[in-house]
C-alpha positions in Angstrom: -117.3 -82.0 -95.3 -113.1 -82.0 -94.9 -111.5 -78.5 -95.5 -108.4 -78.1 -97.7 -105.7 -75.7 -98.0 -105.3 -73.9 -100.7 -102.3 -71.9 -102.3 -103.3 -69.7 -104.8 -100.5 -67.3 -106.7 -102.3 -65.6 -109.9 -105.6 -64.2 -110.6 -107.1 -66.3 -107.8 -105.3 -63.8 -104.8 -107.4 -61.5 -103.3 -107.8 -58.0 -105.1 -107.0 -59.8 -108.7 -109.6 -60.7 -111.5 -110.7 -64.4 -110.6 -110.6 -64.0 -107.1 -114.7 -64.9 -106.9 -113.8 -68.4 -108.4 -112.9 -69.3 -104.7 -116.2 -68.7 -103.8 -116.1 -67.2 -100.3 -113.2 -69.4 -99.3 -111.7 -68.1 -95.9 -108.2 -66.2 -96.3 -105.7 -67.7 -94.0 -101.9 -66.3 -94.2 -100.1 -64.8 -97.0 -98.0 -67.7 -97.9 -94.4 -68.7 -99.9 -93.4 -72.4 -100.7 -90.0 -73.6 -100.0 -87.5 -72.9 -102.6 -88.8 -76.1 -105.1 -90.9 -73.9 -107.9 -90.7 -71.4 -110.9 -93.6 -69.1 -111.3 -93.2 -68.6 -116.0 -96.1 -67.6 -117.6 -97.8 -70.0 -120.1 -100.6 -69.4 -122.6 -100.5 -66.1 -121.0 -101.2 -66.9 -117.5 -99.0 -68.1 -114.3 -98.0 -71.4 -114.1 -96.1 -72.9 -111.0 -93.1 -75.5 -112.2 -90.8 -77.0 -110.9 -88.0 -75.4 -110.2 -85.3 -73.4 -107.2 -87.5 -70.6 -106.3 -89.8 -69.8 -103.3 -92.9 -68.3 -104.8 -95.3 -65.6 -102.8 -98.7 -66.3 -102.8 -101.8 -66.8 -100.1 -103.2 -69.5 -98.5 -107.2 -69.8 -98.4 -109.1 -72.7 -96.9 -112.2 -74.1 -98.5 -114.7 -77.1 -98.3 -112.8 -80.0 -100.6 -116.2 -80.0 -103.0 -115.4 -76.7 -104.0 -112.7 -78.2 -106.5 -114.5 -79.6 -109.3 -115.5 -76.0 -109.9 -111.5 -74.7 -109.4 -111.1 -77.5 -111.6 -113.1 -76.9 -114.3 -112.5 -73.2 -114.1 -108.5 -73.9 -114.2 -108.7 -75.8 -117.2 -106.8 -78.4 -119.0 -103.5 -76.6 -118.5 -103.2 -77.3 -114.6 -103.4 -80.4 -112.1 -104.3 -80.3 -108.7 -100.8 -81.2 -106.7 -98.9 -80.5 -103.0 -96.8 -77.8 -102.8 -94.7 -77.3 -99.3 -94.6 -73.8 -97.5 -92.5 -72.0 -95.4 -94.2 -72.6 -92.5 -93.9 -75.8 -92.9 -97.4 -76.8 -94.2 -98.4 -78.8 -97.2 -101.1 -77.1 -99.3 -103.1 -77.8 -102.5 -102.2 -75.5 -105.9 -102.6 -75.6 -109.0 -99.7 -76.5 -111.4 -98.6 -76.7 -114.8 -100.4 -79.9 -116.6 -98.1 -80.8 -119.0 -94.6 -79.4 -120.2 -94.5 -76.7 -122.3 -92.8 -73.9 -123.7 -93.2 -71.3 -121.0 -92.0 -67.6 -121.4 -90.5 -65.9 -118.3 
């Protein structure tokens, strides 16, 4: 089984209300992307966009078949895509599915 990289900047961070969705997932680094996002809130929760800001977040690394449960937990409303850290790494998050209206 391959291990991913995960970047994770709502309710999945440590400390925050779905954090047990990750499943025991091993914390790595607190974590920003380079300057290529928006973090807006949609349907009342945080969405990552496009857009010119770095965003904060942490980095966790789990098994790759943990994501059809981060999948069907995230719902409809997010993809699976790469986002680019500071660091330098690439990592998987979760962002915005479709456009929408989004309130900041």
């Amino acid at each position: 089984m391959a291990l991913a990289r995960l970047f994770v900047y709502g309710s999945l961070r440590r400390g925050q209300t779905h954090h047990a969705e990750l499943r025991g997932a091993r914390f790595v680094a607190v974590a920003r992307t380079l300057p290529e996002h928006a973090l807006v809130e949609l349907d009342g929760y945080p969405v990552l966009l496009a857009g010119r800001e770095p965003v904060a977040g942490e980095l966790f690394e789990l098994d790759d078949s943990a994501f059809a449960a981060l999948d069907a937990f995230e719902g409809p409303n997010y993809r699976r895509g790469e986002v680019r850290l500071e660091s330098g790494e690439r990592a998987v998050a979760y962002l915005a599915a479709r456009s929408a209206r989004a309130s900041e």
